[in-house]
N, C-alpha and C positions, 0 to 999 in steps of 0.2 A: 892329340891333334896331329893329321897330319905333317910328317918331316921332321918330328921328336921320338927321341929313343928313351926306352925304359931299361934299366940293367937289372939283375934280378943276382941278387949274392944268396949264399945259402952257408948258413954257421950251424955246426955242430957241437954241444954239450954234454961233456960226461959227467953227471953229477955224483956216482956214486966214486969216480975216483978225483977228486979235489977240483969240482968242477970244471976238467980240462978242456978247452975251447978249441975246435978245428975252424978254419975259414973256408971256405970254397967261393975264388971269386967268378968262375966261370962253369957253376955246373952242369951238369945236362942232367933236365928234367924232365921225368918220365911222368905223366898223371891218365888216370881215368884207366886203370887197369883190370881185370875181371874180376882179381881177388879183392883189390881198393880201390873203389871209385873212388877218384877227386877228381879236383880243377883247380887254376890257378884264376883268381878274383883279383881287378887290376880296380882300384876307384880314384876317379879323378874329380877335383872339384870342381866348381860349377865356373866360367869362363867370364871375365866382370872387366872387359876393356874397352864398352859404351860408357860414354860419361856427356849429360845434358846438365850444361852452366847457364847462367846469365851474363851476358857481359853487359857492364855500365846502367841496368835497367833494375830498379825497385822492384822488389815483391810486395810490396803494399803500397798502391798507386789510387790517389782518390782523383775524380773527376766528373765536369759537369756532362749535363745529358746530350752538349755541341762537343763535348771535348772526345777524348779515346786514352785508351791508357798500350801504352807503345813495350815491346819486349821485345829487346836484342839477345838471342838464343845460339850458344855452340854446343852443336853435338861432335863429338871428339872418339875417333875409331882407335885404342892404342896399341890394340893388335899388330901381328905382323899380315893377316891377311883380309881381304875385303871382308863384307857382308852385306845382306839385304835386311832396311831397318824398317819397321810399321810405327810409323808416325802418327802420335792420336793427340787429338785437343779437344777439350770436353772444359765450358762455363757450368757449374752445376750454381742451382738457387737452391739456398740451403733448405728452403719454407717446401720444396718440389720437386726435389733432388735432379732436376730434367735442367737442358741447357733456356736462360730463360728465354720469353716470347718478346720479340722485337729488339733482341740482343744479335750483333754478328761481326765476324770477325774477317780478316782483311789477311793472308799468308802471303808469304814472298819467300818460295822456296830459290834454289839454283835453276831450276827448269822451269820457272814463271810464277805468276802472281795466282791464286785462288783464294774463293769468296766462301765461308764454311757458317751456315746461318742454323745447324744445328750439329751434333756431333760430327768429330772431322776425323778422316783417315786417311795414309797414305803413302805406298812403302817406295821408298829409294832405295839405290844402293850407295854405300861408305865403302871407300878405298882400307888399306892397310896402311895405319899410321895415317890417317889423313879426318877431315872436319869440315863439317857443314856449317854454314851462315843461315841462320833463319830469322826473318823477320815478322812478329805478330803486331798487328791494331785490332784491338777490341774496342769495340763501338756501341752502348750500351742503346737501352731504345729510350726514344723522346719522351715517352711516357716512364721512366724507370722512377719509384718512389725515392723524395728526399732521405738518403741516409741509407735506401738499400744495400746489402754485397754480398756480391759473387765470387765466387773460388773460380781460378782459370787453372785448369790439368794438361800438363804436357809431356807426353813420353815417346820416346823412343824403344823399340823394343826392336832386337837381333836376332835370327833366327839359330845362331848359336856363340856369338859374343859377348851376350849378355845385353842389359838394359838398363836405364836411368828415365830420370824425369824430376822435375820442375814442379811448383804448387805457387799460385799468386792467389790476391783477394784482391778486388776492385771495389771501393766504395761511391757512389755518387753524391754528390753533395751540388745537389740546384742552385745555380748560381741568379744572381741579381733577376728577378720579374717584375720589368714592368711594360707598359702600354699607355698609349696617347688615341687619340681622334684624330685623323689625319683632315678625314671631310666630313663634315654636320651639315644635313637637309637644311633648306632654309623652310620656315612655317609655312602653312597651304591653306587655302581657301578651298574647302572640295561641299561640291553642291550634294545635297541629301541625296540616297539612296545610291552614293558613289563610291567606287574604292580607290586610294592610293598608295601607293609604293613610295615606302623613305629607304633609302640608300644611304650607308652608312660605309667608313670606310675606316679601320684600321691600323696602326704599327707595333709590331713588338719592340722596344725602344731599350729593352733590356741586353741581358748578355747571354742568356741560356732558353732552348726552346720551352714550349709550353701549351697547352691545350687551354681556352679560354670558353666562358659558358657566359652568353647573351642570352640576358632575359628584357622581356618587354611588357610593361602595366604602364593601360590607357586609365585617367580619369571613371569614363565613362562604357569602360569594355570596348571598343572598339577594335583591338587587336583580330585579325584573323590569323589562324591554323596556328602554327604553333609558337607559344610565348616565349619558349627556352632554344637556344641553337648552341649549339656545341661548332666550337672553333678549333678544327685537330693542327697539333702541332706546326705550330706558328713558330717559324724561325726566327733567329734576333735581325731586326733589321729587315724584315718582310711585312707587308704589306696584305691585307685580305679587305673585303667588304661582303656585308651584307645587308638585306632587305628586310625591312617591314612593313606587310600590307594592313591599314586599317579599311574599315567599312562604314560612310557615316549610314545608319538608320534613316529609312524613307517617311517614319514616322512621327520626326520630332516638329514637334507643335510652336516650339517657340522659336524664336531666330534670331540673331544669329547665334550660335553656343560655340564656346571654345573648348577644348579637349588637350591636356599636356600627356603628351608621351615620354614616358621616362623609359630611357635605355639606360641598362646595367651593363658592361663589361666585365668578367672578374675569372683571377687566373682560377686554375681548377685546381693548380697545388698549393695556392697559398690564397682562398678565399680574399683573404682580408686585401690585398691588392684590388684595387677592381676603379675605373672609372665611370663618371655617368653624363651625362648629356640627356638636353628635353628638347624636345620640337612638338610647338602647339598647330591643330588644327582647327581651323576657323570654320564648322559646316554655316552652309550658306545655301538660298534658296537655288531652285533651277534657273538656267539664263531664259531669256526669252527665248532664245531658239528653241531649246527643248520644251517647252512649254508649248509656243508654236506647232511645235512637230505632236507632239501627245494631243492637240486640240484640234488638226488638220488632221489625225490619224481617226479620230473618234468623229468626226464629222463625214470623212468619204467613207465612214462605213454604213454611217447612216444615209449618208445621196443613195450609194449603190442600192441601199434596202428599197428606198422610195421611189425612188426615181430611173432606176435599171443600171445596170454595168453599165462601166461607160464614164457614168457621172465621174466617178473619185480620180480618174487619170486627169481631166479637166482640173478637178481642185488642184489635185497635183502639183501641175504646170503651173498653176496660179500659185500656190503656195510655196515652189521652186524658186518663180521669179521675186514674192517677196522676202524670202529670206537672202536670195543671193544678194539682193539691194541692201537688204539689212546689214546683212554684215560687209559690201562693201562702205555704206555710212560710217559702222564702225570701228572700221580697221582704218578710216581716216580721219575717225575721230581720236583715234589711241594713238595713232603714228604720227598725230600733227606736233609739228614743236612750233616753240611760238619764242625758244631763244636758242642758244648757240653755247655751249660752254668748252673752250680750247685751253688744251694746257700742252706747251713744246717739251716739258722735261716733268715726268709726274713721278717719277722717283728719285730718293732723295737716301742719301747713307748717314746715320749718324752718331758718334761717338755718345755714350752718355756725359750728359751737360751740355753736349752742344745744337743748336736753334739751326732750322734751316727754314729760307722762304720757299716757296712753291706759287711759280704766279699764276694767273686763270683768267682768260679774260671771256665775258658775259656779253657775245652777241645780239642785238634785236631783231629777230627776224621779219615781224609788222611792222605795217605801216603807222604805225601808234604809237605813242609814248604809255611806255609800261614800268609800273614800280615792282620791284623783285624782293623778295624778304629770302636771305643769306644766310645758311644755317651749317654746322656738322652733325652727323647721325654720330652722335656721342655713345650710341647702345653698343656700337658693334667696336670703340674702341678699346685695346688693350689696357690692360692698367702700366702706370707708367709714362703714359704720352700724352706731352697736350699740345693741346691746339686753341690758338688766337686767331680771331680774322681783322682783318684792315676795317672792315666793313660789312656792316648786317642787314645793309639796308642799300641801296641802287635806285635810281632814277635811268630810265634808258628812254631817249634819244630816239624816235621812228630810224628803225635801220641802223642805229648806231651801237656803240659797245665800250666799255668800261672793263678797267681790271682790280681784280679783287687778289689781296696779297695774303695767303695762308703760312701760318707761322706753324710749327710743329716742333716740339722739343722735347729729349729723350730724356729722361732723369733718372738718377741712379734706382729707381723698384722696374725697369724694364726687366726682362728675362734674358739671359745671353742668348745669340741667336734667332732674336726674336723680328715681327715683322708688325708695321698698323699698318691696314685699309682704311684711310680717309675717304669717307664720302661725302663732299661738297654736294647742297644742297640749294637749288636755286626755285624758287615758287614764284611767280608774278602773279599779284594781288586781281588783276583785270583779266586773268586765264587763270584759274586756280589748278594746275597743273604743275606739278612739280618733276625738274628736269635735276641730275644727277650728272657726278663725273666722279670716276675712283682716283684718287693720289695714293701711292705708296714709299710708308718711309720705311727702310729697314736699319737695322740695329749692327756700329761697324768695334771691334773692340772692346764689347762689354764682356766682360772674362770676372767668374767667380776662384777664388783661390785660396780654398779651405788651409789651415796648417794647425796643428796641433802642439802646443807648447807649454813647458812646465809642468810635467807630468807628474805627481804626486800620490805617495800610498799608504795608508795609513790603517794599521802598524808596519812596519816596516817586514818583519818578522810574525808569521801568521802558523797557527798549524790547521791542518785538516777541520772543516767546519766552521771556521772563525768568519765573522764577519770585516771584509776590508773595505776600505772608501777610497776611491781612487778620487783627482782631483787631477784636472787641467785646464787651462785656459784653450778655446777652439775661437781663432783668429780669421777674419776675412780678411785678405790681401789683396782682392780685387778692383773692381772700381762702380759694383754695382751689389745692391742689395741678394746676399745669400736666405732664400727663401723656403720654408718649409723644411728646414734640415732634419736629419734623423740621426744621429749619434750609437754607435754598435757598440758595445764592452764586449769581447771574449777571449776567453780563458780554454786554451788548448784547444783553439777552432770553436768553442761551444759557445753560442751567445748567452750571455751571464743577465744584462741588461741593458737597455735604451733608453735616450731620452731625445724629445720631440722639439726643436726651439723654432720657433715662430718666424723668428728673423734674423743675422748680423747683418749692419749696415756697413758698407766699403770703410776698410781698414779700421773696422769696428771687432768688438771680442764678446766673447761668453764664458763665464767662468758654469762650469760643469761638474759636479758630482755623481761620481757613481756608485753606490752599495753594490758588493758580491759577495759569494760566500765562495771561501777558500776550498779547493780542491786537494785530494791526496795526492803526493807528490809532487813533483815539479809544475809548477804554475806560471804558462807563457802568455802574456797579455796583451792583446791587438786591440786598439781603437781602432775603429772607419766612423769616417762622417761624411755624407750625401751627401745632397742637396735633391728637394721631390720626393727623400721618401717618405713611405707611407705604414 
């Protein structure tokens, strides 16, 4: 290397007289002469003063498919003089030996940030005696299989300092999947030979993205184009919607027919998650309008035959003017109210256990005395909630008005965070029309609070194979029914087994067992217990 000296001794041997040793510490050497070619062969080893560490960061980092797995990187020059170093990072899939697809990675060199979405490269220069900060995030793709891994390669390489590098595994491991119905169509009345659009609306409600596969079976076939819709990666806490067009049939003979549509939701990595919902469709004949219009179209075709152009713009008119009559009668038929239903505070908060009133007072807008029958659309309530009314039944007064006192109480099988839509229902007996008003009560301090206590094992002492029974008490602490629990056993991250319990009731318990077979070597044991899952 440049600025290093080499000294070069020369020792002489006489071995025939008692091996006598001469030194020469400074000789002058002649080589590459006519009679003796030589030359003097100087070898130096190879230069090894790059060094790539990790600092503070894992070589084996697992993570879900929202998460990244982070590396803090020193490359260290320990030389006395600079160099220029080729920087390479390479994800290889072990199944494709290639960086994988929809994998990418995030660098944060000294000189800026860059985005490296298949092999990366890229040469700086290192001082003498000096070190670089490097920062990676690897970002695996939304779609990356439960339990895949990839090898992250990282190297430094000098153009004559020498070279080092770095080797990681990244494992993913999909975290919690699940999904709700945000908005459900309400049921339709669609007149034969007509199509309708159900709009549906979705949440990932989970912790990790996911791709979700909508399928749709009508009754009666009715679905149009296609029955399967793929949902790409849905993030946690995001929201999507989608469409389904049915078609009712111009042919069906009898009337009216109902039609249940079942929607399937279901994630694409773990099937058995999946939720469902139905919305019925009532087909129903054509109104009279279109009726109307099919029987004035078929008529001015025939004037014009008989009778010359001309005629069918006449019908026309004539046929314009009765419908717009028609449907002015009937849009005052539909829009007439015949009472009044006022409520000044329609929402109401309520602790589980505790009762709140909701008052409504029932206007008469006739001149008549009208009897009212006083009802709640009990279809659309939650489980959990009831509802009392002061009064089922009304006498109303020409012009006059009364109030009607709605009770609503939350009791401990509410869901936390949960909400009813009360729909007060009011019918007067001498106008069979029924007027409506929405109340809403929402749910304030209902908290589920799983705990896990008295954890037990049984045999104490197990080896490789053995079957163990673990044993604990799973404790609700809250103040409202824990529903639909799911219970996880595992054994060094591995789920071992589960158990499904139906219910604990506030400050209620379940005593649990769980069989597992014992693992080789060290055996670390994690219970989780839900609530919802599935």
């Amino acid at each position: 290397e440049e600025g290093h000296y080499l000294g070069v001794g020369l020792r002489l041997v006489n071995r025939t007289i008692g091996s006598i040793e001469l030194t020469l510490v400074r000789p002058s050497i002649l080589f590459d002469s006519g009679s003796y070619p030589s030359y003097v062969q100087i070898l130096t080893a190879p230069l090894d003063d790059i060094r790539v560490e990790l600092e503070g960061s894992q070589v084996y980092q697992e993570i879900k498919r929202v998460g990244k797995a982070h590396y803090d990187i020193v490359v260290t020059n320990k030389g006395e003089t600079g160099d220029t170093l080729l920087l390479s990072l390479k994800i290889i899939n072990e199944t494709f030996s290639a960086w994988p697809e929809g994998w990418y990675a995030v660098i944060e060199l000294p000189t800026g940030i860059e985005n490296a979405y298949y092999d990366w490269e890229r040469e700086v220069y290192i001082g003498g005696n000096d070190l670089l900060s490097i920062s990676i995030d690897v970002y695996p793709s939304p779609d990356a299989p439960d339990g895949s891994e990839e090898r992250i390669l990282f190297s430094a390489k000098g153009s004559y300092r020498g070279s080092d590098g770095i080797e990681g595994e990244i494992k993913v491991k999909v975290g919690k999947i699940r999904l709700s119905f945000v908005e459900v169509p309400s049921d339709e009345e669609v007149e034969i030979g007509k199509s309708h659009d159900y709009t549906f609306r979705i949440r990932n409600t989970g912790d990790d993205v996911d791709s979700f596969i909508v399928t749709a079976r009508s009754d009666h076939g009715w679905v149009v184009g296609d029955k399967e819709i793929e949902i790409n990666d849905l993030y946690p806490g995001n929201e999507t919607e989608f469409t389904i067009r049915i078609r009712v049939p111009a042919n069906l003979t009898s009337l009216p027919v109902d039609d249940v549509l079942l929607v399937e939701v279901a994630s694409k990595t773990f099937p058995d998650v999946s939720r469902k919902t139905t919305v019925i469709t009532e087909a129903i004949e054509l109104s009279i309008l279109e009726k109307m219009g099919q029987f004035f179209g078929g008529v001015s075709e025939e004037a014009d035959r008989r009778f010359g152009e001309g005629t069918s713009t006449i019908l026309l008119v004539i046929a314009i003017i009765l419908i717009v009559s028609l449907i002015a009668f009937s849009i005052h038929r539909l829009t007439r109210r015949f009472v009044d239903l006022i409520c000044l505070d329609r929402i109401k908060e309520l602790s589980p256990g505790e009762e709140a009133k909701i008052e409504v007072r029932v206007r008469n807008l006739l001149k008549k005395r009208l009897s009212c029958k006083v009802q709640v659309d009990r279809s659309i309530l939650p489980e959990g909630w009831k509802i009392r009314l002061s009064k089922e039944e009304l006498e109303l007064d020409p012009k006059g008005e009364k109030k009607i006192d709605v009770y609503v109480r939350a009791t401990e099988d509410i869901l936390p965070e949960s909400f009813a839509k009360i729909r007060l229902l009011v019918t007067p007996s001498e106008k069979p029309k029924t007027h409506s008003i929405d109340l809403l009560a929402i749910s304030k301090g209902a908290i589920v609070n799983l705990e896990i206590d008295k954890v037990s094992h049984s045999p104490r002492i197990f080896r490789s194979g053995d079957e163990v029974v673990t044993k604990f008490i799973l404790r609700n602490k809250g103040n409202v029914k824990a529903k639909n629990v799911r219970v996880s056993l595992r054994v060094n991250g591995e789920e071992m087994n589960t158990a499904q319990i139906d219910e604990i009731p506030p400050n209620g318990y379940a005593e649990v067992e769980m069989p597992w077979i014992a693992l080789l070597g060290r055996n670390e044991i994690s219970i989780v217990a839900e609530m919802g899952g599935s």
